[in-house]
N, C-alpha and C positions, 0 to 999 in steps of 0.2 A: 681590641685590635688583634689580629692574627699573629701568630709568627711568621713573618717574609724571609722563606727561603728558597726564594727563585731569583736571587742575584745576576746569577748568570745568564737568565732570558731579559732581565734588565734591573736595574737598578732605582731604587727613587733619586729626584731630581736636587741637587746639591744648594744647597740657600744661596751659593756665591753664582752657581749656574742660575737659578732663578730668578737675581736679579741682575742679571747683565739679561737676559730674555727679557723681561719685562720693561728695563730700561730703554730697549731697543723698537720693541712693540709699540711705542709710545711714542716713535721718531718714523719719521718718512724719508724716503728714500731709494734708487736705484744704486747699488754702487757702480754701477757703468755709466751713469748721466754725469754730466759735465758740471751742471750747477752746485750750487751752496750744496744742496740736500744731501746731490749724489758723491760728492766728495765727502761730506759729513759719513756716510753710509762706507766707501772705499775705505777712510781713517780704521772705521771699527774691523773695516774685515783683515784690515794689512795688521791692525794690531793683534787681532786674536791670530792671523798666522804666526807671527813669529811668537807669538807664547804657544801656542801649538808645537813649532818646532820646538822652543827650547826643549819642551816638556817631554818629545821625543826622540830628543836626540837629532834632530834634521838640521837644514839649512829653510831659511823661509820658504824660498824657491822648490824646496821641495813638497812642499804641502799643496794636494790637490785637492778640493772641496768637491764632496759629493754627498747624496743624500743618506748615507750607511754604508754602514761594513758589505752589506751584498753587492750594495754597486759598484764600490772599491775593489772587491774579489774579481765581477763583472771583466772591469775594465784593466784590471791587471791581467785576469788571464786570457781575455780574447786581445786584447792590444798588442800586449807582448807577443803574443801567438801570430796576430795577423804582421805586425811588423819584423820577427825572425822569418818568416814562412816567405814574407814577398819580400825579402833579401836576400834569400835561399831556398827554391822550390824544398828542396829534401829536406830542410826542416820541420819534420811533420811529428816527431814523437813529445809526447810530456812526462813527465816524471811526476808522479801526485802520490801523497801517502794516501792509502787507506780508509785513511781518518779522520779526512777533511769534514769541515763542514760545506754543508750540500748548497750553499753560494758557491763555494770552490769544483764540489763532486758536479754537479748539475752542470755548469759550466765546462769542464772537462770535458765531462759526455756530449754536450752538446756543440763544441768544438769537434769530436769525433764523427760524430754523425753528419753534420751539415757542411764543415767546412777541409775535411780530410786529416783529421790530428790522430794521432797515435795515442791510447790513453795506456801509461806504464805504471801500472799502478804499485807504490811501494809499499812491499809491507812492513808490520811492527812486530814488537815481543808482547808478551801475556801481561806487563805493562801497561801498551799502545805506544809504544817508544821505536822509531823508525825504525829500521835495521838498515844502519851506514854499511856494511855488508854489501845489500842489495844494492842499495844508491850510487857507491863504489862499481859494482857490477855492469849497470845500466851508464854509467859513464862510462866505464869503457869502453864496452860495445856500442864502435861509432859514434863518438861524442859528438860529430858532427849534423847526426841525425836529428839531435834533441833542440825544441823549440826553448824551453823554458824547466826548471824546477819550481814546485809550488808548494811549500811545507807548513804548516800551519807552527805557531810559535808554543803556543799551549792548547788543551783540546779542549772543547768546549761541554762535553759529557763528562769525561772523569777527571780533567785537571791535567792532565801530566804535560810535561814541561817537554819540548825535543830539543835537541842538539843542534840551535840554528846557527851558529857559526860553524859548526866543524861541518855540516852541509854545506853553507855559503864556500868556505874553500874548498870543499872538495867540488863541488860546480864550477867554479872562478879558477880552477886548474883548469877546466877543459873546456874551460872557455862558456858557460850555458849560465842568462842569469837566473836569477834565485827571485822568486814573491814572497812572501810568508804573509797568509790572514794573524794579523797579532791583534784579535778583537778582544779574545779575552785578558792574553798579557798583559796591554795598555791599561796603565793604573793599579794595577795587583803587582806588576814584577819590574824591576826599573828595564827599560824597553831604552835603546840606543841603537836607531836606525843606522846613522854616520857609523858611528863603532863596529857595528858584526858587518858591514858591509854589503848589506841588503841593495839587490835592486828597485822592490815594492814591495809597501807594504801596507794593510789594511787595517786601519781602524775606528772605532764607532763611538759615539756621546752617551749612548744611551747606557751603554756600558760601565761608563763611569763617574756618572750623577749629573751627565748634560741629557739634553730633549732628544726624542726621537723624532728620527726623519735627519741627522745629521751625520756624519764622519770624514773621512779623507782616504786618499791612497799616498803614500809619500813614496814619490818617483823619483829616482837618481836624476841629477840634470843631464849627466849625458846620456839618460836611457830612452832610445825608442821607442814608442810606443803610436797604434795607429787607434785613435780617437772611435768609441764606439755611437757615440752618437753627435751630429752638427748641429753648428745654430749662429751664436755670437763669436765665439772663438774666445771663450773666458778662460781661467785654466789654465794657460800655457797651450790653449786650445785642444787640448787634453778631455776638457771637458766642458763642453757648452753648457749653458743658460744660467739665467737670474741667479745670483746668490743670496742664499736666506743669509740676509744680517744678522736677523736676531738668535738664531739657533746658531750662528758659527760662532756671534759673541759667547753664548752660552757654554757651548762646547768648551772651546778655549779655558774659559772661565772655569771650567771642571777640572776641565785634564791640569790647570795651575795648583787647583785645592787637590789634589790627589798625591802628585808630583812631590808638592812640598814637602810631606813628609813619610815620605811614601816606606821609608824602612820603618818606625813604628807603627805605623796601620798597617801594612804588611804582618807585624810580629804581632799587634793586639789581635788582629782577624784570624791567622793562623793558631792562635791558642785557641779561640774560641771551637774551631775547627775541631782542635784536639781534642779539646775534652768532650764534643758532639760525636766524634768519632769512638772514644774510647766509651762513652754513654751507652749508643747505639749499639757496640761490640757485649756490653757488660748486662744489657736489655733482653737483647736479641744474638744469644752467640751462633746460633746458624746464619747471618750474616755475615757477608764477605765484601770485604773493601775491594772496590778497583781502582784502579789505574799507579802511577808512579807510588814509593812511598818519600815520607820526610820532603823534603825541599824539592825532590824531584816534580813534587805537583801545586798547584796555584793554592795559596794562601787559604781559599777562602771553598775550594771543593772538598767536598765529602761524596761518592758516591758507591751505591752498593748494592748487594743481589741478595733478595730476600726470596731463598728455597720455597716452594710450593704456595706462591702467593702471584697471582697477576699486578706488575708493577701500576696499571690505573685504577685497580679494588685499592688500593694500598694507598695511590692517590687522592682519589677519591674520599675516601676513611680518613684521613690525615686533615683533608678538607675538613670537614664535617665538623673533626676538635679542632679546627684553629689554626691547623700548619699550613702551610702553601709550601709546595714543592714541586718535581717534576720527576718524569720517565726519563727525559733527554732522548728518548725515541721519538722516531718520526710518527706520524701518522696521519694516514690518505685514505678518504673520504670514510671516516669514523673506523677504518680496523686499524688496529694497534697490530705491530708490527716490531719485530727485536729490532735493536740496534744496531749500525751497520756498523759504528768503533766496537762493541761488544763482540760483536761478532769477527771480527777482524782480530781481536786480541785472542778469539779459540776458543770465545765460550759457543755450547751450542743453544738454539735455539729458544729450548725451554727456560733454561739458567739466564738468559737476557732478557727473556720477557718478564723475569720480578727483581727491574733494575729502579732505583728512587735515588736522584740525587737531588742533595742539600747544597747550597751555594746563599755565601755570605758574605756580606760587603758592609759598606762603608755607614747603614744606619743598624747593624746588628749589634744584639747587646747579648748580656747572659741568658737573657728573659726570654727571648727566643730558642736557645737553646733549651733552654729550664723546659718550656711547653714540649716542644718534640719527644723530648725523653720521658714525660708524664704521658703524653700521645700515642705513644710510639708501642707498646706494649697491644694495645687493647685494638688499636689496629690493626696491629702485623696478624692478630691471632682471626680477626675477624676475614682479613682477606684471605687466610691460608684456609679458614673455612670455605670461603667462596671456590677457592683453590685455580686450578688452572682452566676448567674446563670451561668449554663455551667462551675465546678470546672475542669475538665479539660484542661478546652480552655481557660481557665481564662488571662494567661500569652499574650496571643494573645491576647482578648477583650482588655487589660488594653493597648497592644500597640496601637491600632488602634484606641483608645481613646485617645493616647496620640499624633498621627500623627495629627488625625482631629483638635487638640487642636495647635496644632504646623502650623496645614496649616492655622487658621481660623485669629492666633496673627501676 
């Protein structure tokens, strides 16, 4: 079996979330039908919301079921936008870190382009940690103007943690609400929507040992919001159509197993963390950690910039012995491409493209760890052979480096 450390593109599916899923698959039902079935089906979904809410902190009523974190972002931030905007033409600016992910960025942009939104982009420190500075800044100037704030809770590339309460007040002084994507927080960090006093908020299953194709946005009940797509008027009519029963059960069923004990899995995942950190540093000392340090970043991230190596040679290689990890870089239509939080934290160009993060969750053991670090040498040297050139062809260089290495042992 490999080592899975791509936690953070998803997670495996949780025993207790797999069987409320299969439980469910195995029943019929609309929960909008009137009959036996479809009430049978309505029970399950009204109970996974309100274990949903406890889990996060909400009210039941606040939980809105949708198919994932992107649609979640979706619909917080065009909703919010179209409902500020047509209660006030002049609300046309947004406030977005940086360093969102690109459900949030892409969405932003495309508010700007299509429908007249201002996109204010906030920046962060060498970190990726907002700068309240700037956000302070941009509230002032004309608070009146701003549709919405949108700050993600922890970053989905290097971990770090932002400052969403002391955003949430300093927006709810001038009056502007607050979104935050909390897709990676949800289950790694104890997450209390009610508490920090979030408008919306996003989060996903898959994230946290429930199915993909599942999440929520959790809407304040007195928040406005104008519905991005119609049909039934399920939701709060928030958000039309069919509800998957058996992936909300699921869901649910996750976010309870995560919940429960969430400050020792929290502290067992964060060692692990460490000593992968301190491994990878004591292996490889031209290695460099990014993002927050200590508690500042999600339990369960490690990631880092490996000098004169292309991060998918590096990949790749990793591949080959057994690791599974990632870039956290984007990339469109096969070129690899730095990272846009990398980049935004002041690294240049080249320094972002030999980024590799490691993310661990809830089925991670030592063993995992143990391979990367027996991995991780013979690798790193391999792709720093391939080295930078040719970012295209990189994925080839790194194999043909790795055959010659294979034919010579």
């Amino acid at each position: 079996m490999p080592a899975y450390l791509d936690h953070a593109a998803t997670t495996p599916l949780s025993p207790e979330a797999l069987a409320a899923l299969t439980r469910e698959l195995s029943r019929t039902g609309n929960p909008s039908s009137l009959h036996g079935s479809g009430r049978r089906a309505r029970r399950s979904v009204e109970d996974a919301r309100e274990a949903l809410a406890a889990a996060a902190g909400a009210h039941p009523s606040e939980v809105i079921f949708t198919s994932g974190g992107t649609e979640a972002d979706n619909l917080a931030g065009k909703g919010l936008y179209w409902a500020r905007h047509g209660e006030d033409p002049s609300r046309t600016r947004i406030l977005c870190s940086a360093v969102e992910h690109p459900a949030v960025l892409d969405t932003v942009e495309w508010l700007e382009k299509h429908e007249g939104a201002e996109a204010c982009w906030l920046p962060v420190d060498s970190d990726g940690v907002v700068r309240l500075d700037a956000l302070r800044s941009e509230l002032a100037r004309d608070p009146g103007s701003i549709a919405l704030v949108t700050v993600m809770w922890a970053n989905n590339e290097v971990g770090t943690i932002q400052p969403i309460a002391e955003i949430v007040e300093l927006a709810h002084a001038a009056g502007v609400p607050v979104h935050s994507d909390a897709v990676q927080a949800f289950g790694s960090l104890p997450v209390a929507f009610r508490d920090v006093g979030l408008d919306a908020m996003s989060i996903s299953g898959h994230k946290i040992g429930g199915p993909v194709g599942v999440g929520a946005l959790l809407l304040g009940r007195s928040v406005k919001l104008t519905p991005v797509q119609h049909g039934g008027g399920q939701e709060r009519d928030v958000r039309s159509g069919t509800l998957d029963t058996a992936s909300i059960a699921a869901f649910a069923a996750a976010a309870e197993t995560v919940t429960r004990n969430i400050s020792a899995e929290s502290a067992r995942i964060a060692g692990l963390r460490d000593r992968l950190i301190a491994g990878v540093q004591a292996a490889i000392p031209a290695a460099v950690l990014r993002g927050a340090p200590g508690i500042g970043r999600l339990p369960g991230n490690a990631h880092f910039t490996f000098p004169g190596c292309e991060g998918d040679s590096l990949l790749f290689l990793l591949d080959l012995a057994g690791v599974e990890s990632s870039t956290g870089s984007a990339c469109t239509a096969g070129v690899p491409r730095p990272s846009h939080v990398l980049l935004a934290m002041g690294l240049d160009e080249e320094t972002a493209r030999g980024a590799q993060r490691f993310t661990l969750g809830h089925a991670s053991t030592d063993a995992d760890v143990d391979v990367l670090l027996k991995a991780l040498p013979d690798a790193y040297n391999r792709a720093a052979q391939a080295g930078m050139a040719g970012h295209v062809s990189s994925i080839q260089t790194a194999a043909t480096v790795a055959r010659q290495g294979s034919a010579s042992s």
